[in-house]
mmCIF file as Biopython writes it, N, C-alpha, C and O atoms, coordinates in Angstrom:
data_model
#
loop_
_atom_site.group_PDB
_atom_site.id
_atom_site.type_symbol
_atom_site.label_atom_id
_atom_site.label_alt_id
_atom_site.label_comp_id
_atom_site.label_asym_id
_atom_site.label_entity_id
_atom_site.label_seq_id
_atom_site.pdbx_PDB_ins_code
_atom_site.Cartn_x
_atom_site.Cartn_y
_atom_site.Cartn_z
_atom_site.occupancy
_atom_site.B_iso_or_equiv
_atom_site.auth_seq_id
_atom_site.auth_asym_id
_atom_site.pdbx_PDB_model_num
ATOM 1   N N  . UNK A ? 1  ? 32.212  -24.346 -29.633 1.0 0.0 1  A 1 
ATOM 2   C CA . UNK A ? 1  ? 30.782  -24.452 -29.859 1.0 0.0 1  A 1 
ATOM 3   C C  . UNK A ? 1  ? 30.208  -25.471 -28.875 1.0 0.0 1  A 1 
ATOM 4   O O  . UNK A ? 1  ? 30.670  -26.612 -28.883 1.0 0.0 1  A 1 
ATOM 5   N N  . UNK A ? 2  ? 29.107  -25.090 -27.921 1.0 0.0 2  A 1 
ATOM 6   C CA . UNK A ? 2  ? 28.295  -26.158 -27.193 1.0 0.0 2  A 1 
ATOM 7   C C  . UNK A ? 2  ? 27.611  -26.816 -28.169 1.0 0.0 2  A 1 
ATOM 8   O O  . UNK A ? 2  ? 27.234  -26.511 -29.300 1.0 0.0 2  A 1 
ATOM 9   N N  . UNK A ? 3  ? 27.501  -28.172 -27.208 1.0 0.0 3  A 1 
ATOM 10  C CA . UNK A ? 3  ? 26.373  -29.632 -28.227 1.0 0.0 3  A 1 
ATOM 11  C C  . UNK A ? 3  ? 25.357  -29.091 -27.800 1.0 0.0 3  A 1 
ATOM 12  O O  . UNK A ? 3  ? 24.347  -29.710 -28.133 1.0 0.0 3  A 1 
ATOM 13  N N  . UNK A ? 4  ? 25.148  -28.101 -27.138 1.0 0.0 4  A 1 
ATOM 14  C CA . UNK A ? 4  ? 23.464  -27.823 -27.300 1.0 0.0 4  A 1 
ATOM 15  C C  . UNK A ? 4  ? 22.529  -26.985 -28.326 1.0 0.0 4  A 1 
ATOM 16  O O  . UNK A ? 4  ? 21.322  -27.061 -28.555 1.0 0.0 4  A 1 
ATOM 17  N N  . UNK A ? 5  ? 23.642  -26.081 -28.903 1.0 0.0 5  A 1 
ATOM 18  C CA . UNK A ? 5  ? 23.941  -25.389 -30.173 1.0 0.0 5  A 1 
ATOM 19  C C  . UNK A ? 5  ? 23.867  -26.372 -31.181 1.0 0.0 5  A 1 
ATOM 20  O O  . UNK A ? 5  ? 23.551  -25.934 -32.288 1.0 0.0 5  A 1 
ATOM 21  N N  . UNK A ? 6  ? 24.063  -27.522 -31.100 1.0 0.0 6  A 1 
ATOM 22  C CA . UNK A ? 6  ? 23.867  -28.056 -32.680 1.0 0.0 6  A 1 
ATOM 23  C C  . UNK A ? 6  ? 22.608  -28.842 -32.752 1.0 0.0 6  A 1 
ATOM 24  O O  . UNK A ? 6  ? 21.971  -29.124 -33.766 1.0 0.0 6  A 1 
ATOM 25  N N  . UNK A ? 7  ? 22.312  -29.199 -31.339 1.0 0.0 7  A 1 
ATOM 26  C CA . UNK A ? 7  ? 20.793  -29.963 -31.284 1.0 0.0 7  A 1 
ATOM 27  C C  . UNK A ? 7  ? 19.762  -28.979 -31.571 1.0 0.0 7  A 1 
ATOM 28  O O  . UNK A ? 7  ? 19.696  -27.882 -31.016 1.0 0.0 7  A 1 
ATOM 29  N N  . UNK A ? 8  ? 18.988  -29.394 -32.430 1.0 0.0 8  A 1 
ATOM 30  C CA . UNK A ? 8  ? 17.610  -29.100 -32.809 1.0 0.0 8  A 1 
ATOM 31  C C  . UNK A ? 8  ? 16.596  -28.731 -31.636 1.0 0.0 8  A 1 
ATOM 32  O O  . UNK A ? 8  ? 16.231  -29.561 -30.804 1.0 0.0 8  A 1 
ATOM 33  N N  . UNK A ? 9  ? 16.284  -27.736 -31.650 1.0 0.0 9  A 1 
ATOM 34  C CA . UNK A ? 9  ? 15.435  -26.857 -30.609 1.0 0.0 9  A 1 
ATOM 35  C C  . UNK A ? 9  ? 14.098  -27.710 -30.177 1.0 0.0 9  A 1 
ATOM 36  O O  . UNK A ? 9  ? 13.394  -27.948 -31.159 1.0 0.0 9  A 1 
ATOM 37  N N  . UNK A ? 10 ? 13.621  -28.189 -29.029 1.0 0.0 10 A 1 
ATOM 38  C CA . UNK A ? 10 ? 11.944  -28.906 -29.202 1.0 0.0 10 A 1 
ATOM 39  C C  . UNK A ? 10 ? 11.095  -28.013 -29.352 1.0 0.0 10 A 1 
ATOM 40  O O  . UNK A ? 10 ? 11.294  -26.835 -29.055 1.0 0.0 10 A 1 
ATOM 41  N N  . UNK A ? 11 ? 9.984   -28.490 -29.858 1.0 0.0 11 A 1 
ATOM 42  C CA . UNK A ? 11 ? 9.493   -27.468 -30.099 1.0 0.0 11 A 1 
ATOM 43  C C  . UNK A ? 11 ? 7.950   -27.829 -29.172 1.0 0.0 11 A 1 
ATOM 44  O O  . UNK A ? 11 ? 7.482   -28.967 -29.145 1.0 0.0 11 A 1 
ATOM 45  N N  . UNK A ? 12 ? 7.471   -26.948 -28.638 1.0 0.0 12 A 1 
ATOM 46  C CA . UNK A ? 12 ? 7.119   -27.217 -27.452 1.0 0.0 12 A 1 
ATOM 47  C C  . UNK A ? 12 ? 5.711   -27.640 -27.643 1.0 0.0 12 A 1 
ATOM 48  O O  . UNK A ? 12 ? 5.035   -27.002 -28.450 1.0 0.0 12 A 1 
ATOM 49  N N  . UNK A ? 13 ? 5.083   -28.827 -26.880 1.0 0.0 13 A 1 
ATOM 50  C CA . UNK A ? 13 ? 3.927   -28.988 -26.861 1.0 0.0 13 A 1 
ATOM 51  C C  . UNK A ? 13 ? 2.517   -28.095 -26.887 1.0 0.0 13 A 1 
ATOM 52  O O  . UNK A ? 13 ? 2.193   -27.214 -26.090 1.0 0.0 13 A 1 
ATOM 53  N N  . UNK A ? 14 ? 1.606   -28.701 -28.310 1.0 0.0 14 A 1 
ATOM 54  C CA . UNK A ? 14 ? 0.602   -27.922 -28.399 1.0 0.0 14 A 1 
ATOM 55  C C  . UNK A ? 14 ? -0.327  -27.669 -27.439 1.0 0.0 14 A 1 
ATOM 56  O O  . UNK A ? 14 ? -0.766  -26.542 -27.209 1.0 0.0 14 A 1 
ATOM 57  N N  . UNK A ? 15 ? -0.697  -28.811 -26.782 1.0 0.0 15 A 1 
ATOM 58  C CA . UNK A ? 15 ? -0.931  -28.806 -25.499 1.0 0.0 15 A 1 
ATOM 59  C C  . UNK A ? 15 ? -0.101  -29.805 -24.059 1.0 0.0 15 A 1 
ATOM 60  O O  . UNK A ? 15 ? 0.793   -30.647 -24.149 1.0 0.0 15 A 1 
ATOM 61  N N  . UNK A ? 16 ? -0.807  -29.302 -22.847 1.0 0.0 16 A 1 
ATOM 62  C CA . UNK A ? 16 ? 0.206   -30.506 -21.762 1.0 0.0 16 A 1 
ATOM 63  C C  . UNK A ? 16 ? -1.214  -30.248 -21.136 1.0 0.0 16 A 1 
ATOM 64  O O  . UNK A ? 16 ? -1.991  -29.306 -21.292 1.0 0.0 16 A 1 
ATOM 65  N N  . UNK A ? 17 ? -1.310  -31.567 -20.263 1.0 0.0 17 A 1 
ATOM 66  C CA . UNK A ? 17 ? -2.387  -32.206 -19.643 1.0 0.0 17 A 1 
ATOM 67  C C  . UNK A ? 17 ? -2.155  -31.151 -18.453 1.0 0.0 17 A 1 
ATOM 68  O O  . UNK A ? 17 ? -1.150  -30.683 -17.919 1.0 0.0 17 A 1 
ATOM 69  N N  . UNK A ? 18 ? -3.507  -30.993 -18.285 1.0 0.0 18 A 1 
ATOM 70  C CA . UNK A ? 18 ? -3.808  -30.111 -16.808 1.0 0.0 18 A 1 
ATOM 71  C C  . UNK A ? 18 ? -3.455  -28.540 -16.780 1.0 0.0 18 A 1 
ATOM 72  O O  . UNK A ? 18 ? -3.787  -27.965 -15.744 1.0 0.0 18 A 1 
ATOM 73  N N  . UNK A ? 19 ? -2.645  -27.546 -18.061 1.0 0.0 19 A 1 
ATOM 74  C CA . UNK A ? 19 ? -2.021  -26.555 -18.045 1.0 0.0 19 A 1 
ATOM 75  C C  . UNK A ? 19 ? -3.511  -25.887 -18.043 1.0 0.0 19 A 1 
ATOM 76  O O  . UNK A ? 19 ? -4.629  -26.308 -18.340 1.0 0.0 19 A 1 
ATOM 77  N N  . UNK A ? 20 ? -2.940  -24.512 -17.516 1.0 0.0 20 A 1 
ATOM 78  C CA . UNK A ? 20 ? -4.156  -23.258 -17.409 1.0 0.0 20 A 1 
ATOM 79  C C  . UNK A ? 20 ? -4.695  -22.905 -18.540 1.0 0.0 20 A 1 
ATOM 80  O O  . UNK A ? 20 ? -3.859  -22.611 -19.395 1.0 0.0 20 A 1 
ATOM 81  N N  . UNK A ? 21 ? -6.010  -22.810 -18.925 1.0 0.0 21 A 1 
ATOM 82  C CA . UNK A ? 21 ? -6.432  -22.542 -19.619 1.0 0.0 21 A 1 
ATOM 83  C C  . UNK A ? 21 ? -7.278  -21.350 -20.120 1.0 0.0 21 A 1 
ATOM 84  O O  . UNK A ? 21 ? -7.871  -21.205 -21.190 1.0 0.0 21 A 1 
ATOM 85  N N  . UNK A ? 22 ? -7.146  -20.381 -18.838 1.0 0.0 22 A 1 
ATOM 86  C CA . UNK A ? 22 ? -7.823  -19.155 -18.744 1.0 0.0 22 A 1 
ATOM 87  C C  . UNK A ? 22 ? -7.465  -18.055 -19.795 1.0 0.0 22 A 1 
ATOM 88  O O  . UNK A ? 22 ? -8.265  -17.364 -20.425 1.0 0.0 22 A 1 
ATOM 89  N N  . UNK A ? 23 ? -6.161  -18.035 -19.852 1.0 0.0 23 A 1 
ATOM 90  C CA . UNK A ? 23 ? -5.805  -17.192 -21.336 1.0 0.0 23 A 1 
ATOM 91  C C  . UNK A ? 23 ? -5.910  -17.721 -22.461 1.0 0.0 23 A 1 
ATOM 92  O O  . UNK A ? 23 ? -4.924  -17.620 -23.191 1.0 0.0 23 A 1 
ATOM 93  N N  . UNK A ? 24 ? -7.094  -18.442 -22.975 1.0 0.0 24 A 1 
ATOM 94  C CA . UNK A ? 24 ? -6.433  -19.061 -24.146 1.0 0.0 24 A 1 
ATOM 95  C C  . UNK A ? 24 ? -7.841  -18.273 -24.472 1.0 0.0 24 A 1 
ATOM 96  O O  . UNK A ? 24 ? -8.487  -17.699 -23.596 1.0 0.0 24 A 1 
ATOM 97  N N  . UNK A ? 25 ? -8.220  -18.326 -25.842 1.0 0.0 25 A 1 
ATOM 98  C CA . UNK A ? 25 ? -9.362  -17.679 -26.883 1.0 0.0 25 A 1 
ATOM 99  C C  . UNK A ? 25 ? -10.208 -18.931 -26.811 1.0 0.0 25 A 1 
ATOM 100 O O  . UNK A ? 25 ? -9.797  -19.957 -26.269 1.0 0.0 25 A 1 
ATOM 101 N N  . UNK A ? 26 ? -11.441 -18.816 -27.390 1.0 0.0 26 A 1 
ATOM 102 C CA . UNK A ? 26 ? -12.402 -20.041 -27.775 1.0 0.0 26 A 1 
ATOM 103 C C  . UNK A ? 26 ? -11.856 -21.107 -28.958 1.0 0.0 26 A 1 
ATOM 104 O O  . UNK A ? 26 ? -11.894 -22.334 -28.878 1.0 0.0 26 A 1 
ATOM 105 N N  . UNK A ? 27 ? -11.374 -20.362 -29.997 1.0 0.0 27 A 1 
ATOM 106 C CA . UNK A ? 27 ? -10.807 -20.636 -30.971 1.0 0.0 27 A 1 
ATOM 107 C C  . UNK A ? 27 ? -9.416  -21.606 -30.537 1.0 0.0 27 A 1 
ATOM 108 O O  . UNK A ? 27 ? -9.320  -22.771 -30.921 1.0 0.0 27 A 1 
ATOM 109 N N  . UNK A ? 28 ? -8.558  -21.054 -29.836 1.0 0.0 28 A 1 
ATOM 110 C CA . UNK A ? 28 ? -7.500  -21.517 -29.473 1.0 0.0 28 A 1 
ATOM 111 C C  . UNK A ? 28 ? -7.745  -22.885 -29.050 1.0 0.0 28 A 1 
ATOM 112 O O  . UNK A ? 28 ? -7.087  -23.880 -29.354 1.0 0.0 28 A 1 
ATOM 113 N N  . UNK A ? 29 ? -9.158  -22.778 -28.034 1.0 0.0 29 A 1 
ATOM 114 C CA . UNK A ? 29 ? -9.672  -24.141 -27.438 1.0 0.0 29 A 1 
ATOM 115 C C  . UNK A ? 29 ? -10.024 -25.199 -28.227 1.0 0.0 29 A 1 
ATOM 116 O O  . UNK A ? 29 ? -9.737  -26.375 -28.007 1.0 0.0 29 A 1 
ATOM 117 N N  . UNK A ? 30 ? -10.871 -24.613 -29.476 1.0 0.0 30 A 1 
ATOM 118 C CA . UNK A ? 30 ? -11.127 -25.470 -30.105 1.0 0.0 30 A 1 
ATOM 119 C C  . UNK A ? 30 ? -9.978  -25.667 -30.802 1.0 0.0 30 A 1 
ATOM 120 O O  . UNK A ? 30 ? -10.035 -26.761 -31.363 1.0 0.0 30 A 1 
ATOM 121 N N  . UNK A ? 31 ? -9.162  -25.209 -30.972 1.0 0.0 31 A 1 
ATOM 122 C CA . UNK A ? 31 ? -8.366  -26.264 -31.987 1.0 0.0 31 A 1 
ATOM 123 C C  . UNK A ? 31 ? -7.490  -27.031 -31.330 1.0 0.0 31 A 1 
ATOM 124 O O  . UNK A ? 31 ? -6.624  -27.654 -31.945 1.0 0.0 31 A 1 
ATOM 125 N N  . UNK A ? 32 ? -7.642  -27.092 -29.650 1.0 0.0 32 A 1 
ATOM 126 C CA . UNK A ? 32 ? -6.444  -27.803 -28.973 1.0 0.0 32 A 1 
ATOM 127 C C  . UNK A ? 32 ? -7.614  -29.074 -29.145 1.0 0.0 32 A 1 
ATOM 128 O O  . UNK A ? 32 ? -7.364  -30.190 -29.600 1.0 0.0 32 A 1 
ATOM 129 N N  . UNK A ? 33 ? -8.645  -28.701 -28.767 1.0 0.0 33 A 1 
ATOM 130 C CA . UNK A ? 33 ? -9.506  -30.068 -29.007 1.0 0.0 33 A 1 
ATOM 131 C C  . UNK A ? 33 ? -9.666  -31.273 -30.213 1.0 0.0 33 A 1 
ATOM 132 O O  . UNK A ? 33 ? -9.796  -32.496 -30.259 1.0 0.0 33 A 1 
ATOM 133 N N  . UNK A ? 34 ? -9.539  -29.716 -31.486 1.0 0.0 34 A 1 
ATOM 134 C CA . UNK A ? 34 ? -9.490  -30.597 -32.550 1.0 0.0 34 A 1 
ATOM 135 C C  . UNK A ? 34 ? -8.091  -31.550 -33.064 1.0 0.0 34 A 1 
ATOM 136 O O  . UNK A ? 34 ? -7.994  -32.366 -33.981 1.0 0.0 34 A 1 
ATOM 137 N N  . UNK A ? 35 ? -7.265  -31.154 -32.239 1.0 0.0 35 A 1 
ATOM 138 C CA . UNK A ? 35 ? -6.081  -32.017 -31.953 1.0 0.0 35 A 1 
ATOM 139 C C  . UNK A ? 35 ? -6.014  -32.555 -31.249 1.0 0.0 35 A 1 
ATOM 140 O O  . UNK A ? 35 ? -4.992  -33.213 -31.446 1.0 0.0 35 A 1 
ATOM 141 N N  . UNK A ? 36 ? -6.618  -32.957 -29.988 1.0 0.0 36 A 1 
ATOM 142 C CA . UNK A ? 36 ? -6.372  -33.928 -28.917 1.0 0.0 36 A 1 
ATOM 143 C C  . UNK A ? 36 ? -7.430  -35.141 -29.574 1.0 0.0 36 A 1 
ATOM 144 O O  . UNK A ? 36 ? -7.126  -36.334 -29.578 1.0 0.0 36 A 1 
ATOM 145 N N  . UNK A ? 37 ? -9.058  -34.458 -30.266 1.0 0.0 37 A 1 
ATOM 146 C CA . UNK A ? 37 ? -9.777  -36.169 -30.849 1.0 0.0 37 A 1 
ATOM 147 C C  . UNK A ? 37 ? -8.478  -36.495 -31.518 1.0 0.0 37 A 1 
ATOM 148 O O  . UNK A ? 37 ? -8.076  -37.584 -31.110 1.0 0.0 37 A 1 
ATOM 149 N N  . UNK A ? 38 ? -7.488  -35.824 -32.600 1.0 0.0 38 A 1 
ATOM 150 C CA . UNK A ? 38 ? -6.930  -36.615 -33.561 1.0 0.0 38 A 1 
ATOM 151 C C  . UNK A ? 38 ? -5.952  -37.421 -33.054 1.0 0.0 38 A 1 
ATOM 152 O O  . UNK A ? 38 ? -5.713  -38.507 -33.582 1.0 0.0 38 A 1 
ATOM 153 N N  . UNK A ? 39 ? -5.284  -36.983 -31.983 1.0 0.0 39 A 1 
ATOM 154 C CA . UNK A ? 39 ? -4.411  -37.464 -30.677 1.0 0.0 39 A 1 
ATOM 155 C C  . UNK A ? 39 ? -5.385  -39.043 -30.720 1.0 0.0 39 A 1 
ATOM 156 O O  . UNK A ? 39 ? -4.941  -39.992 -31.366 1.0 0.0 39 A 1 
ATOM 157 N N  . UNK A ? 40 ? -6.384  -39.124 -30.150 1.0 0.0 40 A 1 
ATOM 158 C CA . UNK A ? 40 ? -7.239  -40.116 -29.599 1.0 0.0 40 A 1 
ATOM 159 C C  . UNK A ? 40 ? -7.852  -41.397 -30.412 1.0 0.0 40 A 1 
ATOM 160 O O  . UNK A ? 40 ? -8.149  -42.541 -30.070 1.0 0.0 40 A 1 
ATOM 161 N N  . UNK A ? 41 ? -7.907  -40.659 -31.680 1.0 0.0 41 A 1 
ATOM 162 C CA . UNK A ? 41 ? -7.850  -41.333 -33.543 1.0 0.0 41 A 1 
ATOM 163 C C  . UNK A ? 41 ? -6.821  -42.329 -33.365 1.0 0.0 41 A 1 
ATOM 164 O O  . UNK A ? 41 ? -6.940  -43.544 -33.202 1.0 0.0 41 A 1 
ATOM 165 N N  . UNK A ? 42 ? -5.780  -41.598 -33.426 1.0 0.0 42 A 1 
ATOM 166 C CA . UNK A ? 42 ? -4.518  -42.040 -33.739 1.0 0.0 42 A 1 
ATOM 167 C C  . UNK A ? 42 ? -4.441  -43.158 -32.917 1.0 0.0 42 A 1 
ATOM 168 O O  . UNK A ? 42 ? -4.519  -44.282 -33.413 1.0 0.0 42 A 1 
ATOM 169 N N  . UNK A ? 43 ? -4.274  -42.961 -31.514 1.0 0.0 43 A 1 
ATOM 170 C CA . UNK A ? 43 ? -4.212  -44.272 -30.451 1.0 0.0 43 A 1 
ATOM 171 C C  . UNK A ? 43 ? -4.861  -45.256 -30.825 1.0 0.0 43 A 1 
ATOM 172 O O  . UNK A ? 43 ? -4.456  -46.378 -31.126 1.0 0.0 43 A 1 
ATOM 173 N N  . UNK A ? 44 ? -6.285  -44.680 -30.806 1.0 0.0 44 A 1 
ATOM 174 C CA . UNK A ? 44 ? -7.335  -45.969 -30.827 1.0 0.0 44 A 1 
ATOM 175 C C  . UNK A ? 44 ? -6.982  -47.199 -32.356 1.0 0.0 44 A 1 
ATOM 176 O O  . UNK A ? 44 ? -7.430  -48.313 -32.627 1.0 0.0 44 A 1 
ATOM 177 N N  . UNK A ? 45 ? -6.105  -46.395 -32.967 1.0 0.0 45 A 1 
ATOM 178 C CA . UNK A ? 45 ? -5.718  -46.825 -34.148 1.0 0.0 45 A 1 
ATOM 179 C C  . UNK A ? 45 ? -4.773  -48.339 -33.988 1.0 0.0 45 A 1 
ATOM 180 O O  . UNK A ? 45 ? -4.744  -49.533 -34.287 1.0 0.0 45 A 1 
ATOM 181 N N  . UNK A ? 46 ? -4.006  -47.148 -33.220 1.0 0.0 46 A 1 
ATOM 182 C CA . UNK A ? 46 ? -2.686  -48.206 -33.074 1.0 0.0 46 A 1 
ATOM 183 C C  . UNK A ? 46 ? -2.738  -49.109 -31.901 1.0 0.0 46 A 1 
ATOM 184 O O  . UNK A ? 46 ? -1.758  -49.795 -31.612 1.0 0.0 46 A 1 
ATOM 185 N N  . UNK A ? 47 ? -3.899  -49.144 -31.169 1.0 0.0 47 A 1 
ATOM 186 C CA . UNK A ? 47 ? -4.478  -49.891 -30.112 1.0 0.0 47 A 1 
ATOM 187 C C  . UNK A ? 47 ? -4.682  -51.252 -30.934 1.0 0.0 47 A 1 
ATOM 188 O O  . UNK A ? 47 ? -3.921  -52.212 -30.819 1.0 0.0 47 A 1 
ATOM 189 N N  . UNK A ? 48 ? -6.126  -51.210 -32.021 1.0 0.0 48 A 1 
ATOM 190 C CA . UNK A ? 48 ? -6.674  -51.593 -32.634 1.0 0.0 48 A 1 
ATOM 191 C C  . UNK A ? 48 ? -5.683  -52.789 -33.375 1.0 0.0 48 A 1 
ATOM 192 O O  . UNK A ? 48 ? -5.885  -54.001 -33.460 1.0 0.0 48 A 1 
ATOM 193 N N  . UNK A ? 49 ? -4.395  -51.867 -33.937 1.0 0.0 49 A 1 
ATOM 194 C CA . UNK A ? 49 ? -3.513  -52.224 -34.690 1.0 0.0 49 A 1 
ATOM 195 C C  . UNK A ? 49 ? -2.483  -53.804 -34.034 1.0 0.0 49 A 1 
ATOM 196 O O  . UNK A ? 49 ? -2.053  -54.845 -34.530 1.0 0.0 49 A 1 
ATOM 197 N N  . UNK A ? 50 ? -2.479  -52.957 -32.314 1.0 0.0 50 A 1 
ATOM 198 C CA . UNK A ? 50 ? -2.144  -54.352 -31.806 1.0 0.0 50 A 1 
ATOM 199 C C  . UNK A ? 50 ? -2.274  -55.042 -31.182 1.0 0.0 50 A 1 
ATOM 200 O O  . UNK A ? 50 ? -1.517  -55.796 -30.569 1.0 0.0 50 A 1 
ATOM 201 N N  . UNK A ? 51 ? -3.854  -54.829 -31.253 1.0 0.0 51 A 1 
ATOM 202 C CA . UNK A ? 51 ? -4.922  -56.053 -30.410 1.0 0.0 51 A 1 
ATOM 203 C C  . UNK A ? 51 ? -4.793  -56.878 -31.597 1.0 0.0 51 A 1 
ATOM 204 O O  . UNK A ? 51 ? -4.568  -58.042 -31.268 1.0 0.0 51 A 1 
ATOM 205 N N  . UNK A ? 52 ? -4.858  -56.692 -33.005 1.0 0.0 52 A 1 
ATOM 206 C CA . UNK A ? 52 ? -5.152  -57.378 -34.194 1.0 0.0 52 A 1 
ATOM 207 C C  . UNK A ? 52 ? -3.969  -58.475 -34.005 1.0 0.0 52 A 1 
ATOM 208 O O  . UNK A ? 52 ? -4.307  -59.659 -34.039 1.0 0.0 52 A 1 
ATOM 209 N N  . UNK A ? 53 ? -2.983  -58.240 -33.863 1.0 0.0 53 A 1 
ATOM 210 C CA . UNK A ? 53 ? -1.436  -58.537 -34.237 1.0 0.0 53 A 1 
ATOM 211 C C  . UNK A ? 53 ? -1.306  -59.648 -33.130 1.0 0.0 53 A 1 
ATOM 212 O O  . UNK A ? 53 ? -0.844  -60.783 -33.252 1.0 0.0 53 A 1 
ATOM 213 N N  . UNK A ? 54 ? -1.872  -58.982 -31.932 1.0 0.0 54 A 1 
ATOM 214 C CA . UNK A ? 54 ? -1.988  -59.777 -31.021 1.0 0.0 54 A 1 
ATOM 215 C C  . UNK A ? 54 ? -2.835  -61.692 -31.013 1.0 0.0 54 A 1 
ATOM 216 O O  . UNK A ? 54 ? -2.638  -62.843 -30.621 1.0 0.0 54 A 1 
ATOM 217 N N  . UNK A ? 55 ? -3.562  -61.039 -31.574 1.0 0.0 55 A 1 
ATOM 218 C CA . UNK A ? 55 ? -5.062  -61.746 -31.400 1.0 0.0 55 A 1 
ATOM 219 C C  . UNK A ? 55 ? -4.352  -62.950 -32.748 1.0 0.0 55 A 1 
ATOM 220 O O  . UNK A ? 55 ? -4.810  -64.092 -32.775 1.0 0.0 55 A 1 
ATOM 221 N N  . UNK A ? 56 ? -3.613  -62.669 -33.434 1.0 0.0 56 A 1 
ATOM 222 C CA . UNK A ? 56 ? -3.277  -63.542 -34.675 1.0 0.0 56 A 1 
ATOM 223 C C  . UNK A ? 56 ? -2.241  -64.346 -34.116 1.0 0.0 56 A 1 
ATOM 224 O O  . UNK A ? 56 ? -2.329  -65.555 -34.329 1.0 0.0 56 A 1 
ATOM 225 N N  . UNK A ? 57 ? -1.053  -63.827 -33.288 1.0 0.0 57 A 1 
ATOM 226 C CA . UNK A ? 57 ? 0.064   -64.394 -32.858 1.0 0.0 57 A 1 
ATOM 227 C C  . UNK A ? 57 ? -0.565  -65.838 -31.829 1.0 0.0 57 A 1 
ATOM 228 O O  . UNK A ? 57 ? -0.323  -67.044 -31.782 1.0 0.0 57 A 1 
ATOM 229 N N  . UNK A ? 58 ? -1.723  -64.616 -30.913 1.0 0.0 58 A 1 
ATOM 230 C CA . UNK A ? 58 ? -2.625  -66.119 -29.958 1.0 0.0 58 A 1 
ATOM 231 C C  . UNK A ? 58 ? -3.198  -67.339 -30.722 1.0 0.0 58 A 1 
ATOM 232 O O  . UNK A ? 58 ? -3.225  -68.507 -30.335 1.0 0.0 58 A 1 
ATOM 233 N N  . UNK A ? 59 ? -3.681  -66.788 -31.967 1.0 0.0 59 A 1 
ATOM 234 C CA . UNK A ? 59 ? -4.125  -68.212 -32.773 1.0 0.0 59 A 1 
ATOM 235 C C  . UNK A ? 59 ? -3.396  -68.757 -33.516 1.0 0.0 59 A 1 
ATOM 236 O O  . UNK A ? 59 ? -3.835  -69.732 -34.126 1.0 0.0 59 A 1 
ATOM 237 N N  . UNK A ? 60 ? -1.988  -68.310 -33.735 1.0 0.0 60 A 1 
ATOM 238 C CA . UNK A ? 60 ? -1.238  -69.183 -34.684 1.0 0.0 60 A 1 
ATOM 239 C C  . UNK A ? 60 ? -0.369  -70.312 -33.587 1.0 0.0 60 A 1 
ATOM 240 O O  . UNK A ? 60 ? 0.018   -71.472 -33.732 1.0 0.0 60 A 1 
ATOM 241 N N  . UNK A ? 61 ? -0.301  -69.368 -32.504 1.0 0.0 61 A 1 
ATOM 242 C CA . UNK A ? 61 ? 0.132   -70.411 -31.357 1.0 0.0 61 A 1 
ATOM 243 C C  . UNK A ? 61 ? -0.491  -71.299 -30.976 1.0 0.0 61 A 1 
ATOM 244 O O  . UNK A ? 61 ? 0.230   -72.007 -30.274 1.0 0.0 61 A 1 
ATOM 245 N N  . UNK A ? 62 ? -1.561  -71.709 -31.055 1.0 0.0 62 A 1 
ATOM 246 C CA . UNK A ? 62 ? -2.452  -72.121 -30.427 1.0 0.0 62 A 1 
ATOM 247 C C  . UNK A ? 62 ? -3.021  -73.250 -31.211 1.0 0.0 62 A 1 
ATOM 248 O O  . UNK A ? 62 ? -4.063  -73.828 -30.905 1.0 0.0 62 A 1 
ATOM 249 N N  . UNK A ? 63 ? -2.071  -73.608 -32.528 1.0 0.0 63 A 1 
ATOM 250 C CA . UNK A ? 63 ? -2.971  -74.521 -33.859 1.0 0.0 63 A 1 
ATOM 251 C C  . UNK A ? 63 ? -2.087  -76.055 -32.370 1.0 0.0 63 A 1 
ATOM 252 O O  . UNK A ? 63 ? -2.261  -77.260 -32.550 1.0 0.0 63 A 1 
#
């Protein structure tokens, strides 16, 4: 048996930056969109998350 046979298949990106977009439906579009804001949610989240973390470590250093 190959180890590639027991690894778990990827499963391939909903979208990739810059790919063709001429075959896709309107629908299709919009929902790559409505996944890339949530993509952008998410970041700004965890951006947020460690500017915070950040910003606390600078003032506890700083007593």
């Amino acid at each position: 048996m190959d180890d590639d046979e027991l690894r778990p298949k990827r499963k391939a990106p909903a979208h990739e930056i810059g790919q063709d977009l001429s075959m896709l439906s309107i629908d299709e579009i919009e929902e790559r969109v409505a996944a890339l804001r949530n993509e952008i949610m998410r970041l700004e989240t965890a951006k947020a998350q460690k500017l915070a973390a950040q910003g606390s470590a600078q003032s506890f250093f700083k007593r």
